[in-house]
C-alpha beads as a LAMMPS data file, in Angstrom:
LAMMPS data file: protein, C-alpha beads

367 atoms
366 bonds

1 atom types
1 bond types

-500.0 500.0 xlo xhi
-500.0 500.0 ylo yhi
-500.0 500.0 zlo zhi

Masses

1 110.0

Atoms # bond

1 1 1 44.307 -307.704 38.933
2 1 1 46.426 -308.235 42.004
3 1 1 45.048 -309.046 45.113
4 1 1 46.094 -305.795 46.920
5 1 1 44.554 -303.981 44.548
6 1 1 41.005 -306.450 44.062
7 1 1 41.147 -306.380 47.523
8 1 1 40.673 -302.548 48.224
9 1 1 38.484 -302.432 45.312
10 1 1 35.963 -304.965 46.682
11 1 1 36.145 -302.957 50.182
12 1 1 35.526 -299.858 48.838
13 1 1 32.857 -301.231 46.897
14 1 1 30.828 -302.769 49.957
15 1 1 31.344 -299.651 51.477
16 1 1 30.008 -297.275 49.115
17 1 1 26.823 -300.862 49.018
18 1 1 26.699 -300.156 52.708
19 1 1 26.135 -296.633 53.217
20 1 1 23.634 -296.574 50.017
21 1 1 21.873 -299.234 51.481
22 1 1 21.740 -298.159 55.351
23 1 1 20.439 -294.470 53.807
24 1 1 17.436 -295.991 51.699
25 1 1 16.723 -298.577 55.090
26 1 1 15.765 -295.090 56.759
27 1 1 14.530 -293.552 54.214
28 1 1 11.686 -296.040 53.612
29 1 1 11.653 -296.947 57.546
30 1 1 10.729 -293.342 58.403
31 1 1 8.705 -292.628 55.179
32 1 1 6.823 -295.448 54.195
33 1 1 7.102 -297.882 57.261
34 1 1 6.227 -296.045 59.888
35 1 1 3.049 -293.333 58.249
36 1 1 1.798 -296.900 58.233
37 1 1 0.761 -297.870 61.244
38 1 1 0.797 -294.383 62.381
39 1 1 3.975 -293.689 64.169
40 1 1 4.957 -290.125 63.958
41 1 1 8.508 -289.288 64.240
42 1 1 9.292 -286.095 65.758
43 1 1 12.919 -284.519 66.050
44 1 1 13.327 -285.894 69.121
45 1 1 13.193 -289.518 68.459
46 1 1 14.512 -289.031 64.951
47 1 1 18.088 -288.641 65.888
48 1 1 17.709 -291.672 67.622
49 1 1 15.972 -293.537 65.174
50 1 1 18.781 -293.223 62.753
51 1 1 20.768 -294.023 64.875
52 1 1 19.594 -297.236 65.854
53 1 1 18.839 -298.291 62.543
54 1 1 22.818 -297.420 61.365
55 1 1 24.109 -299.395 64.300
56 1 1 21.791 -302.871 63.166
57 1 1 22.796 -302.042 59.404
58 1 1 26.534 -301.573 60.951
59 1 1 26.196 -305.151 62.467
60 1 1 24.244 -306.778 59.910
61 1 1 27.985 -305.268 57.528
62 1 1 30.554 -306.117 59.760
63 1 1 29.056 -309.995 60.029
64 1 1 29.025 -309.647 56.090
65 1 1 31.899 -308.120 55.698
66 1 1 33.487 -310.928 57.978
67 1 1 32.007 -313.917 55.934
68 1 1 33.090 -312.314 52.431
69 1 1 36.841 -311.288 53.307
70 1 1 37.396 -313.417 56.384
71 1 1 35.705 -316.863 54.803
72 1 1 38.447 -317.332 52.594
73 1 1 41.409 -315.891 55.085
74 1 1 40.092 -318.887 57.565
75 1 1 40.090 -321.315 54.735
76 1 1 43.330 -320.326 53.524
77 1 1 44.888 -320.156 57.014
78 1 1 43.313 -323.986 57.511
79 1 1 45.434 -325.071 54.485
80 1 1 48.340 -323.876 55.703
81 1 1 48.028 -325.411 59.172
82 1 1 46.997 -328.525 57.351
83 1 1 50.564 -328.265 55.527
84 1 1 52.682 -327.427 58.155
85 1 1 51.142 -330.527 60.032
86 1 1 52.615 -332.759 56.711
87 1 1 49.683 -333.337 55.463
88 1 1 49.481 -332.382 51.614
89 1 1 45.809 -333.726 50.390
90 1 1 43.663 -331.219 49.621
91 1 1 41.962 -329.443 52.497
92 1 1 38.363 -330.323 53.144
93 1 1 35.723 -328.081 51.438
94 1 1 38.216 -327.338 48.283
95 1 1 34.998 -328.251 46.111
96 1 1 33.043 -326.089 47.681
97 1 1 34.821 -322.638 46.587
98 1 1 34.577 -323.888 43.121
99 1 1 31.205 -323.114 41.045
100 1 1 29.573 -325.681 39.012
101 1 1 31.526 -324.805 36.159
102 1 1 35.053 -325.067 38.044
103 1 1 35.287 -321.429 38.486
104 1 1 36.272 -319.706 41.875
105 1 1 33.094 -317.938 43.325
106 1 1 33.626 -314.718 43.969
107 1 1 34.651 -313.854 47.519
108 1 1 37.510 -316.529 46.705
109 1 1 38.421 -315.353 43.490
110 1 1 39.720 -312.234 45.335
111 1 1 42.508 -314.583 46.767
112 1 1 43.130 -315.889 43.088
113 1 1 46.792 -315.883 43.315
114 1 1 47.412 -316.811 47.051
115 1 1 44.569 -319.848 46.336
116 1 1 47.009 -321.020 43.481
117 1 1 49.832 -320.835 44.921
118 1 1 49.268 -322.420 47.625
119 1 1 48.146 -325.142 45.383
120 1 1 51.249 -325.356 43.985
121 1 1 53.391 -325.410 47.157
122 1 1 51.296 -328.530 48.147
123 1 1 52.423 -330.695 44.990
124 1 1 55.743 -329.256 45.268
125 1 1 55.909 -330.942 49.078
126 1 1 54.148 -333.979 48.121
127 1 1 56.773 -334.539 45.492
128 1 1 59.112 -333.183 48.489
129 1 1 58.094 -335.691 50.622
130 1 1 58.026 -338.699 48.081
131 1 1 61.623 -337.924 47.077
132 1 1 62.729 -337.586 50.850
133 1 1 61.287 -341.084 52.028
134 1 1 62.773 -342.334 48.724
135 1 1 65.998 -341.401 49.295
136 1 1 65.803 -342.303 53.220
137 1 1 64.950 -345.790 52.365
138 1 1 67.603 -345.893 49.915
139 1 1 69.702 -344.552 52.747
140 1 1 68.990 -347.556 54.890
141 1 1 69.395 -350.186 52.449
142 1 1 72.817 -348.142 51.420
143 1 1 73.737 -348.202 55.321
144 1 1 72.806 -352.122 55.544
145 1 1 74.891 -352.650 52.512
146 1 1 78.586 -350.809 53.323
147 1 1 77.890 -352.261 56.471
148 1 1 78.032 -355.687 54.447
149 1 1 80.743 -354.913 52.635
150 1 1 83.010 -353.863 55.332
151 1 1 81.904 -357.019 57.065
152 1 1 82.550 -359.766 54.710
153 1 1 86.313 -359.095 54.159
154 1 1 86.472 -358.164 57.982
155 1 1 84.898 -361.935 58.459
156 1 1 87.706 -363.193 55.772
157 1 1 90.213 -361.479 57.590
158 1 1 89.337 -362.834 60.845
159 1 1 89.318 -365.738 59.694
160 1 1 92.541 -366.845 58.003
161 1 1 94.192 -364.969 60.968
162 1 1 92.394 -367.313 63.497
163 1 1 93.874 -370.020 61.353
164 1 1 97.317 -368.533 61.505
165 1 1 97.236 -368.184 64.772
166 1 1 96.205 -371.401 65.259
167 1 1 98.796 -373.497 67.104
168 1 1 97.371 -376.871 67.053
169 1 1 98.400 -377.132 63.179
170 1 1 101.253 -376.155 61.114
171 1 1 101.460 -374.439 57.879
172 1 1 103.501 -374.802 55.202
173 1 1 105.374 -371.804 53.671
174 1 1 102.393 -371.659 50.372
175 1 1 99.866 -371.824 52.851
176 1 1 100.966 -369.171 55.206
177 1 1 101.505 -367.098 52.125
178 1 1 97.934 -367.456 50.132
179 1 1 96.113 -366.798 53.733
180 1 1 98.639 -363.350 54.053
181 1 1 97.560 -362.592 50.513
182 1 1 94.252 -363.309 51.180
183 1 1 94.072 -360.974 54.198
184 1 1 96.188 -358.289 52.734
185 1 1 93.322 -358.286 49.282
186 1 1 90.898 -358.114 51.917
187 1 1 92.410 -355.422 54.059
188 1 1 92.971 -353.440 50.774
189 1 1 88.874 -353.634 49.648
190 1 1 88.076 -352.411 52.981
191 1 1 90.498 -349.471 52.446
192 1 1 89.026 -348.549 49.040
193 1 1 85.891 -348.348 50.810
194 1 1 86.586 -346.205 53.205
195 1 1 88.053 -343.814 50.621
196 1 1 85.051 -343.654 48.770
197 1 1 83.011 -342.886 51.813
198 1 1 86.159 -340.239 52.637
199 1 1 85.265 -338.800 49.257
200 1 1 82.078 -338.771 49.532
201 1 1 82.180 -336.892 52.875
202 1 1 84.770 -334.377 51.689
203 1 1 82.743 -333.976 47.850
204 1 1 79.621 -333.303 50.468
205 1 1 81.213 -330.608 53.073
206 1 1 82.894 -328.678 49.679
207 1 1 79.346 -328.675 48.119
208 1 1 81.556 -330.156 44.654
209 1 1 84.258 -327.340 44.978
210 1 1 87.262 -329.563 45.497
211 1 1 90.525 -327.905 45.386
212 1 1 91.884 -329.498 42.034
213 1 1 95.496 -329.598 41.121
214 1 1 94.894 -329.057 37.428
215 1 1 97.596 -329.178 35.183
216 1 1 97.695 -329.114 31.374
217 1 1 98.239 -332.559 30.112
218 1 1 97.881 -334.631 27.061
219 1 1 94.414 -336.603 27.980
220 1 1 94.912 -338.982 24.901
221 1 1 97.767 -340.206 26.433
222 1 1 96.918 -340.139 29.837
223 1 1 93.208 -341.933 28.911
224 1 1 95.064 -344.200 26.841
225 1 1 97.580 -345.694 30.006
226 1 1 93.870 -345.744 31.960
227 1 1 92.685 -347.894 29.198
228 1 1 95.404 -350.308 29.402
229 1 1 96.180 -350.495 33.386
230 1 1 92.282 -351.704 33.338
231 1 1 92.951 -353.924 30.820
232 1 1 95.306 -355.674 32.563
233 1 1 93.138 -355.905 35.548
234 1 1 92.304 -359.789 36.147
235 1 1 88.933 -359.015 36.396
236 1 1 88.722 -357.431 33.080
237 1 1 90.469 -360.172 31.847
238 1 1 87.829 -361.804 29.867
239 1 1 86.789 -358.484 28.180
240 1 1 87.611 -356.295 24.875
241 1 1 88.698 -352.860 25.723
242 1 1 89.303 -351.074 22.943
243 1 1 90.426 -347.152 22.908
244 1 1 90.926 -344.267 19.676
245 1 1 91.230 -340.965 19.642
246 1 1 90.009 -338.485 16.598
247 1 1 93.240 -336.688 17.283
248 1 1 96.808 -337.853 18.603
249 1 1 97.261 -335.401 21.074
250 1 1 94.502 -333.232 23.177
251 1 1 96.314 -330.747 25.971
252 1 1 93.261 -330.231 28.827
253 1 1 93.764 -328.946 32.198
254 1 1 92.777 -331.347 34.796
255 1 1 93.324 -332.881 37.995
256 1 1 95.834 -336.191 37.333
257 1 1 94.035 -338.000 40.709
258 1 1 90.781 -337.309 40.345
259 1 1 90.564 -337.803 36.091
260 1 1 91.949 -341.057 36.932
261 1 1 89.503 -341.674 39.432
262 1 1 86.605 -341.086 36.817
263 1 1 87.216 -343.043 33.952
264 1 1 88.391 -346.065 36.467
265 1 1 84.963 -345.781 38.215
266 1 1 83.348 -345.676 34.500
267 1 1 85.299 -348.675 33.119
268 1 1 85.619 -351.043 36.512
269 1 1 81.622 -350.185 36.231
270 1 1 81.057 -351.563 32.873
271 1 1 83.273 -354.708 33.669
272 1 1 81.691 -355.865 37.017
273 1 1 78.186 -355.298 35.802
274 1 1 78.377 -356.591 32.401
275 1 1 78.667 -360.447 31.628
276 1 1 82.391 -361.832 30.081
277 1 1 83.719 -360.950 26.555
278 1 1 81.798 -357.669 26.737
279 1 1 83.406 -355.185 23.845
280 1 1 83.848 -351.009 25.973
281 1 1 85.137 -348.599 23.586
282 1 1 86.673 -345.405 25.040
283 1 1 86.740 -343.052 22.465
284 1 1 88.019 -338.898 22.623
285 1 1 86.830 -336.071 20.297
286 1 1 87.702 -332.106 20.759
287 1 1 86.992 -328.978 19.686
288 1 1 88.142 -325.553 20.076
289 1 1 86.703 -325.207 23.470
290 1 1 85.781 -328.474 25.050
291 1 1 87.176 -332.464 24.697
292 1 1 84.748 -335.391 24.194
293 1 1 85.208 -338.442 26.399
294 1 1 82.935 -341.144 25.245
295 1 1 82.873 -344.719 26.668
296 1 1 80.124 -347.449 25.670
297 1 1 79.720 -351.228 26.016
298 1 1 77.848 -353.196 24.449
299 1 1 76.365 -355.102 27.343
300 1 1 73.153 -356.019 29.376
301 1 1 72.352 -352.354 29.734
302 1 1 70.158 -350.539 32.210
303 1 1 66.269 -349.925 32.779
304 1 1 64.956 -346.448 33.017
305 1 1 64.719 -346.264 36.751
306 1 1 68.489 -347.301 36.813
307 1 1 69.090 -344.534 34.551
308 1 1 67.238 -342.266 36.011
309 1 1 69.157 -343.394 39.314
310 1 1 72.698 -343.550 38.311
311 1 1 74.303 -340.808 39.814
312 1 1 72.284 -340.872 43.592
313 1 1 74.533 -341.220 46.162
314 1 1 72.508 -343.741 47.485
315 1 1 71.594 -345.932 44.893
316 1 1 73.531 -349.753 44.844
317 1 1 71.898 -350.816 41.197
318 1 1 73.197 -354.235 39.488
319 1 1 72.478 -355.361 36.411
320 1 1 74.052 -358.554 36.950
321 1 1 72.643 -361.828 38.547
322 1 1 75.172 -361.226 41.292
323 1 1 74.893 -358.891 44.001
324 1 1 77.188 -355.473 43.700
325 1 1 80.082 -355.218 46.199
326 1 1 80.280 -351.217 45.337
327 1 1 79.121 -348.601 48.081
328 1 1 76.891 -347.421 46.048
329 1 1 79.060 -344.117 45.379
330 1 1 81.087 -344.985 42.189
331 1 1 78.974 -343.224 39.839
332 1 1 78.042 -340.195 42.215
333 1 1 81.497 -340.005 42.713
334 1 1 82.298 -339.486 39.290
335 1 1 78.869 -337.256 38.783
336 1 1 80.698 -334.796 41.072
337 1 1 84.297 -334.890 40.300
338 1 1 83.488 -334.036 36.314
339 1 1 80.892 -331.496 37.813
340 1 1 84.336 -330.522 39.444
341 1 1 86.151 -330.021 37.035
342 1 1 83.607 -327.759 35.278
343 1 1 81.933 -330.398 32.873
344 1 1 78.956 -332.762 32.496
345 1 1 77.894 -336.171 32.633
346 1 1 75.250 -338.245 30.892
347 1 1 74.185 -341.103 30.609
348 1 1 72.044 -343.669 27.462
349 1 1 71.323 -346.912 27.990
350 1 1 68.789 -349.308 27.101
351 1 1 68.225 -353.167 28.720
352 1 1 70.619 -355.526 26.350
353 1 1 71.733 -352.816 24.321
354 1 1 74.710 -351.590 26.387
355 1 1 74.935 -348.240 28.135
356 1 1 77.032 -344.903 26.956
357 1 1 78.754 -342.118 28.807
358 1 1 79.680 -338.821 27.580
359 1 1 81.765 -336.630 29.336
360 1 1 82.128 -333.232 28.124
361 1 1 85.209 -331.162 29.954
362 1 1 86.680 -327.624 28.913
363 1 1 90.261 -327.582 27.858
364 1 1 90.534 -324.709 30.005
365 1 1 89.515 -323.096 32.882
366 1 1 86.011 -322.417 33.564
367 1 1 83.997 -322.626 30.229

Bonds

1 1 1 2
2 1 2 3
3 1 3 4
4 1 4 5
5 1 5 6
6 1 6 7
7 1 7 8
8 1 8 9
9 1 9 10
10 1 10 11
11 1 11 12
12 1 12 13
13 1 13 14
14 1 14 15
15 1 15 16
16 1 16 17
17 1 17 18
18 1 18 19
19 1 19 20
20 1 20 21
21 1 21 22
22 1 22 23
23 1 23 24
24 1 24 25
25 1 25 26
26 1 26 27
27 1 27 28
28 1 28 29
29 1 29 30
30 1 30 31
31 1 31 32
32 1 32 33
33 1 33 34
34 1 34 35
35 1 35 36
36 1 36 37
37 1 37 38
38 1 38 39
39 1 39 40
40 1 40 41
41 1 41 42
42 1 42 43
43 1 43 44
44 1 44 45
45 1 45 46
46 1 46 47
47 1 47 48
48 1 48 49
49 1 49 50
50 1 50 51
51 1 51 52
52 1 52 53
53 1 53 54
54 1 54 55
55 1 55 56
56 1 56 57
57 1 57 58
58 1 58 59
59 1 59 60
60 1 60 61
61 1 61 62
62 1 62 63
63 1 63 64
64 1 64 65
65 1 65 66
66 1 66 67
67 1 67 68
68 1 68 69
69 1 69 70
70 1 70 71
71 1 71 72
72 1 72 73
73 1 73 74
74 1 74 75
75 1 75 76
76 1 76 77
77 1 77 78
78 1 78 79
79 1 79 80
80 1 80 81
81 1 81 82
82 1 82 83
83 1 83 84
84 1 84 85
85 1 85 86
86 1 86 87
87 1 87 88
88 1 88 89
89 1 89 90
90 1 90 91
91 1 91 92
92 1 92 93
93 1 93 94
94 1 94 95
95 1 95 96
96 1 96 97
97 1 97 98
98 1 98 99
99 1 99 100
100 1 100 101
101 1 101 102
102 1 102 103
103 1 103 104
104 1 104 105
105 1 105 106
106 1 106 107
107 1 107 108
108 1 108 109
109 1 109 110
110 1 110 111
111 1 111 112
112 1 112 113
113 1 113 114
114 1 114 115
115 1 115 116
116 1 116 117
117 1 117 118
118 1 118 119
119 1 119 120
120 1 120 121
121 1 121 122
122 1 122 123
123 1 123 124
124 1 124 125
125 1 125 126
126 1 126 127
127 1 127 128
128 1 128 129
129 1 129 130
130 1 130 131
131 1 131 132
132 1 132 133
133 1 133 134
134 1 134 135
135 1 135 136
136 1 136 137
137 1 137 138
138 1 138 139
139 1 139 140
140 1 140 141
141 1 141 142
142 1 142 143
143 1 143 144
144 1 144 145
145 1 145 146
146 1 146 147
147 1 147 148
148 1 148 149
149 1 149 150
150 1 150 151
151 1 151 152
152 1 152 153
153 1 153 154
154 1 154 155
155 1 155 156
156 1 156 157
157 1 157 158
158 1 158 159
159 1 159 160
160 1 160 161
161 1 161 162
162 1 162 163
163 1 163 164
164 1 164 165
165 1 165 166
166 1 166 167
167 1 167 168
168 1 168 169
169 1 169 170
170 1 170 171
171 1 171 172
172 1 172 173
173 1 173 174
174 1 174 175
175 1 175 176
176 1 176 177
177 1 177 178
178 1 178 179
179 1 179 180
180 1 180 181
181 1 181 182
182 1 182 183
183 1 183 184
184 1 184 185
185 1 185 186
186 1 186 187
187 1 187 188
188 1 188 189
189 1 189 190
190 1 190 191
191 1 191 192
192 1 192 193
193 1 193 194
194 1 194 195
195 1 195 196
196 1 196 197
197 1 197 198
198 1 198 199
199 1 199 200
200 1 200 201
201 1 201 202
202 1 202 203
203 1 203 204
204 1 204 205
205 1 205 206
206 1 206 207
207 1 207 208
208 1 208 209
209 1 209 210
210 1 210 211
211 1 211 212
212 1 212 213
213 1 213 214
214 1 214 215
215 1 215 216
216 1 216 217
217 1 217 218
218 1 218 219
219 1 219 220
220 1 220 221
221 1 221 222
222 1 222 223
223 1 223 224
224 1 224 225
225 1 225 226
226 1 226 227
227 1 227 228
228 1 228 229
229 1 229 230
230 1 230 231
231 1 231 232
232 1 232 233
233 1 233 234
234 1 234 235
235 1 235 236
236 1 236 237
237 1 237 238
238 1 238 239
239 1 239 240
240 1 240 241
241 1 241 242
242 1 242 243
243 1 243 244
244 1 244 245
245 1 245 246
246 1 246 247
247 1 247 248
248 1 248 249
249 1 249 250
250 1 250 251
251 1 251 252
252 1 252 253
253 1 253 254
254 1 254 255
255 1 255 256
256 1 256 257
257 1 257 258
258 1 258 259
259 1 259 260
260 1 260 261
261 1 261 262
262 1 262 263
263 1 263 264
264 1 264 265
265 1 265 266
266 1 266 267
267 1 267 268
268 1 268 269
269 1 269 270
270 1 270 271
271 1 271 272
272 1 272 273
273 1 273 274
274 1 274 275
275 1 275 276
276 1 276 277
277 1 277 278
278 1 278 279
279 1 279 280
280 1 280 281
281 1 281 282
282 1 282 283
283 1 283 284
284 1 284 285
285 1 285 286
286 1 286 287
287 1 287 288
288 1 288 289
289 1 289 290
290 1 290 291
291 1 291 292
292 1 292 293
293 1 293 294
294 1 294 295
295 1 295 296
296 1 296 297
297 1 297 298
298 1 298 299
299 1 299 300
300 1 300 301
301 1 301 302
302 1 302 303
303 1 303 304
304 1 304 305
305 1 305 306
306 1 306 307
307 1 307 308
308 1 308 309
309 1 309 310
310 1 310 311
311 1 311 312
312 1 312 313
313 1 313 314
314 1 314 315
315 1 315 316
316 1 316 317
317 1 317 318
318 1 318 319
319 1 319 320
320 1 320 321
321 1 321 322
322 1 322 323
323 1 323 324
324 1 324 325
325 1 325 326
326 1 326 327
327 1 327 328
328 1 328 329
329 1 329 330
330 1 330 331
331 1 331 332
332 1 332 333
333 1 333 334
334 1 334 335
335 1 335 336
336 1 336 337
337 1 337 338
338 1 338 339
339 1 339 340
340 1 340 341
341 1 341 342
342 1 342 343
343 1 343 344
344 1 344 345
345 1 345 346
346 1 346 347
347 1 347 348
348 1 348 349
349 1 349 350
350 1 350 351
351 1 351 352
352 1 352 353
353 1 353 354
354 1 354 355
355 1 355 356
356 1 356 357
357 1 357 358
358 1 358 359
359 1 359 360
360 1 360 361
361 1 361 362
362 1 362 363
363 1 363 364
364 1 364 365
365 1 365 366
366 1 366 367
């Protein structure tokens, strides 16, 4: 029963309670009462008798009436005040409306649906408010970290130039050029940072709706030259990348930029946070409909929370002993380039096992 309808019911109930009630009052008040001690009512003072008596019984309903339907309003209305103030523990008195067996007494039970609802809405902004101090902290520490990043190369940067600049000394030719070097390396980590936070910004503003120049490629061959421009990488010089494909040739539309973007962030990810000589497999499957793109390692893997944390744009997780130089938006970058491009992300992993990705992408279009 709704509470528009219980509602109405349980009014027109007291009602019909009232008017019984105030009728037999002066019924036995005139009758029985007053013969007693021998007052005689005349029809005179009868009118006004009754009248009396239904104005008391009128007060004595409405301060009923108030505590029955109005009770609960108050103690609903508390709650709510209590939750727009931020404060989501339960409301003082919450026992109270309960009976002994843990069922709502009765004036409450005619709220039955606003009562649960509104317990509902406080877990839901607990949880709310959990997640939103959780991800503000992560915020900070992810703030306190790109500023560290940008710093440190800044710092390097500063550094060799002071010594270039230096006229009290003179370089020789190798010396001048490892310190340019050295800057110009620098100068290019800062810029890759700044294009991820670019990204980031412009993934954010489209809500994921990127305009993507898709064009209809062979992604064997295109994963393949990925595979081997990593490979070549000198920090993936110390591990195994291996690559296959079920089929020899797999025509997908995509975006050339942003595809190579993904699996760079997936790969680069698997070589700075796993130790050396680490075997990553890329492997691609297909079907009628979709393509398969499936890289593991068989690494140091990751925890649960890190799982569970992968793809926040916040989150700077490490599963190495040294400390991560990413931003922090590698994997959320990827998380919303394949979401992008119309497919899905997920990750396995578990802690010296090695982790798994599998990206699942139609071949065309929407899917």
């Amino acid at each position: 029963m709704r509470i528009k309808t219980r509602f109405t019911f349980h009014l027109a109930l007291g009602l019909i309670l009232w008017m019984l009630v105030t009728g037999f009052c002066i019924v036995i008040i005139v009758e029985g009462i007053f013969p007693l001690f021998g007052i005689i009512v005349n029809e005179n003072t009868e009118g006004l008798l009754v009248a009396g008596i239904f104005v008391i019984s009128t007060i004595i309903c409405i301060g009923l009436f108030g505590w029955y339907f109005g009770g609960p309003i108050g103690f609903i209305m508390t709650w709510i005040h209590q939750l727009s103030q931020e404060n989501y523990k339960q409301p003082k008195g919450l026992q109270k409306i309960y009976t002994k067996k843990g069922k709502l007494r009765m004036r409450y039970l005619l709220y039955q649906e606003g009562l649960q609802q509104l317990q509902i809405l406080a877990v839901k902004l607990q949880a709310s408010e959990i997640e939103r101090e959780k991800i503000e902290n992560a915020k900070q520490e992810w703030i306190a970290g790109i500023s560290h990043d940008l710093k440190t190369p800044l710092t390097y940067i500063k550094g060799y130039s002071a010594l270039l600049l230096n006229d009290q000394y003179e370089w020789s030719k190798d010396e001048v050029q490892s310190f340019i070097q050295e800057i110009d390396d620098k100068g290019k980590h800062m810029e890759e940072l700044i294009q991820d936070l670019s990204l980031v910004l412009q993934l954010n503003s489209t809500e994921g709706t990127l305009p993507l120049h898709k064009t209809n490629q062979d992604l064997v061959e295109f994963a393949k030259r990925v595979v081997a421009d990593i490979s070549h990488d000198p920090q993936a010089s110390n591990y195994k990348l291996h690559f296959k494909a079920d089929t020899p040739v797999i025509n997908v539309e995509f975006d050339h930029k942003f595809m190579q973007r993904i699996l760079q962030n997936i790969l680069m990810n698997s070589i700075l946070h796993n130790p050396e000589h680490t075997d990553i497999y890329t492997t691609l499957s297909d079907n009628d409909k979709h393509v398969v793109i499936h890289i593991m390692d068989n690494g140091v893997g990751m925890s649960p929370h890190m799982i569970e944390n992968l793809f926040q744009q916040y989150y700077r997780g490490t599963t190495t002993d040294s400390s991560s130089e990413g931003t922090g938006l590698g994997m959320a970058i990827v998380y919303k380039l394949v979401h992008a491009h119309n497919g899905t992300i997920s990750a396995n992993s578990e802690p010296s096992k090695g982790t798994s990705f599998n990206i699942i992408l139609p071949k065309k279009g929407r899917s």
